[in-house]
Structures are given as structure tokens and as C-alpha cells.
C-alpha positions in Angstrom: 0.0 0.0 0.0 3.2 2.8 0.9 4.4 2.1 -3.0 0.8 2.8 -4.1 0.3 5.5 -2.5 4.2 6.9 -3.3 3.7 6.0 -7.0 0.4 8.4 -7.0 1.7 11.0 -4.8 4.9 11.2 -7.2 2.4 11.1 -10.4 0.4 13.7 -8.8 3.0 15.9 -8.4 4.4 15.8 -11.7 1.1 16.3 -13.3 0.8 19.2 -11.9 4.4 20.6 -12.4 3.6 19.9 -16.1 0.4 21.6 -16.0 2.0 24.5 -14.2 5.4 25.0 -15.5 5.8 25.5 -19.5 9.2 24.2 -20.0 7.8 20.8 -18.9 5.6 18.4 -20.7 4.7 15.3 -21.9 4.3 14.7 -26.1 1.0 13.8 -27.2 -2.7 15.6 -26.9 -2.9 18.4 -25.2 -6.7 18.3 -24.3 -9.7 15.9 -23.8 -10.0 12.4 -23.2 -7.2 11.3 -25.8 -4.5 13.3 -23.6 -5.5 11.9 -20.0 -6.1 8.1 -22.2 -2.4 8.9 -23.7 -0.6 10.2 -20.9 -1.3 8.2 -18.2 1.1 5.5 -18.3 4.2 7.7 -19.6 2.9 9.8 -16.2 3.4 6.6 -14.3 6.8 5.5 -15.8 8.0 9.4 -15.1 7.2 9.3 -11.5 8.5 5.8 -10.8 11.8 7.1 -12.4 11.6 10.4 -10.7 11.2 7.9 -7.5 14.0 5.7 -8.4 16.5 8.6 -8.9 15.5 10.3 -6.0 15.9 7.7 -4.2 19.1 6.1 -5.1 21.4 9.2 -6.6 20.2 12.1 -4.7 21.6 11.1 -1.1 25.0 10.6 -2.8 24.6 14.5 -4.1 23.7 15.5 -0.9 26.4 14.1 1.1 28.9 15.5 -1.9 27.4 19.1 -1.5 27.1 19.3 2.1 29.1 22.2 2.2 27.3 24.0 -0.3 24.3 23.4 1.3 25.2 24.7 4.4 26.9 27.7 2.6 23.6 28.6 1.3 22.0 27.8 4.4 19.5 24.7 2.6 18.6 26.3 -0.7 21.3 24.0 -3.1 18.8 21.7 -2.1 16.6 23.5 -5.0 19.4 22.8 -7.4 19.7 19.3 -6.3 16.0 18.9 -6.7 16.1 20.9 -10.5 19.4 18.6 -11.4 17.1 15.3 -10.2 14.2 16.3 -12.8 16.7 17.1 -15.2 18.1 13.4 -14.9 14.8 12.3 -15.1 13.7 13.7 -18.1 17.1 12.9 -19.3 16.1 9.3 -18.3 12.5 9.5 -20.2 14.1 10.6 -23.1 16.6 7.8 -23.9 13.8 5.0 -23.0 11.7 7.1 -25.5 8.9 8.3 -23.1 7.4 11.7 -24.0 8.9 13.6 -21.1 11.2 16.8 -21.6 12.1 19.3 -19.4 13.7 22.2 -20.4 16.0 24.6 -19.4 17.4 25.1 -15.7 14.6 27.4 -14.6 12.5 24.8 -15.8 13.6 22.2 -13.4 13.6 24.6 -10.4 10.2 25.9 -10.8 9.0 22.3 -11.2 11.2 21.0 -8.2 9.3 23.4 -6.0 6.4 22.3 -7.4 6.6 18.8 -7.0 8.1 18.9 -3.7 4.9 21.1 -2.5 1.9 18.9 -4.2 4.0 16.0 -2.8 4.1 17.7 0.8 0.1 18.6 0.2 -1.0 14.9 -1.5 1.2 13.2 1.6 -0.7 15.0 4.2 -4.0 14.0 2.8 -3.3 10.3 1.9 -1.4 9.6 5.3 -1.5 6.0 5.0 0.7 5.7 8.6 -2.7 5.5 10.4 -4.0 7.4 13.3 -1.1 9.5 15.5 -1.0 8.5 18.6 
């Protein structure tokens, strides 16, 4: 059930981002019943990428850039976040997905997206149960 709800959390958030940020999209319609039938499963192969690289190359680029972080006091984190889409779509793009981001702006502006739908869809689909 945690993977579930982590695969649709992470395709959640990257809907949006493309919705919200031009420089990133998916290929195909761009309205109507085609688009969501077309897009869903490149949607779903985007986020579990975006999942995979986030999961195993972005601890290594933390621990790497530890002193820029603290330098500027947490917000390399943005670029780390930017340069992880930006692999991703790099990703997409040789396993012929539909998936582009581009440009460096791009990536930040849907890094900050993604990361606040994903802080958003986690706080309503808390699958941890009731706090106690």
C-alpha cells in the first residue's frame, strides 16, 4: 500500500508541475479524453523514475554538496532537486517516453512544485494511520 500511494503521490506531483510549468511536458494531446487516455502510463513511468533517482542518486549528491548546502543555508537543495528532474527527463528521453524538461529554470520551478503537491497529497493520503 506505501508504494501505491508513493507511485500516485509522485504522479500527482508531476502532473501538476507539467500543467503549471511550460518548460515541462509530456508529447501527445494536449486536451480531452485522448490526452489523459495517452498520458497516463508515460505519467506513471516518469514518476517511478523520478522515485528511483531520487531515491538512489540524490543522497549521494547531498552528502557530496554538504558544504554548499550549508553555505547557502539549505537552498542547493533547490538545485539538487532541479538537477534530479533534469536526470529524469534525461532518463525519459533515452527510454523514448514523451517527457522533456527544459532549461534550468525549468527544473527549479518544477522541483518546488513537485516537492509542495507531494508535501500537500502526503498530508492527505497519510497512509501511517491514526497518531497516537
Amino acid at each position: 500500500m506505501r508504494f501505491v500511494s508513493w507511485l500516485l503521490t509522485n504522479t500527482v506531483a508531476l502532473a501538476v508541475a507539467a500543467w503549471l510549468i511550460d518548460g515541462i511536458r509530456f508529447t501527445g494531446p494536449s486536451s480531452g479524453r485522448a490526452e489523459l487516455e495517452e498520458k497516463i502510463v508515460p505519467l506513471l513511468l516518469v514518476a517511478l523514475i523520478l522515485g528511483i533517482v531520487t531515491s538512489f542518486v540524490k543522497p549521494v549528491l547531498k552528502v557530496l554538496s554538504i558544504p554548499f548546502i550549508v553555505l547557502t543555508l539549505g537552498l542547493f537543495l533547490l538545485v539538487i532537486n532541479a538537477a534530479m528532474l533534469g536526470l529524469t527527463s534525461w532518463v525519459a528521453e533515452q527510454l523514448d517516453i514523451g517527457f522533456r524538461v527544459t532549461g534550468f529554470w525549468s527544473a527549479v520551478g518544477g522541483a518546488i512544485v513537485i516537492t509542495l503537491v507531494t508535501w500537500v497529497v502526503d498530508g492527505v493520503i497519510d497512509d501511517d494511520g491514526p497518531r497516537r
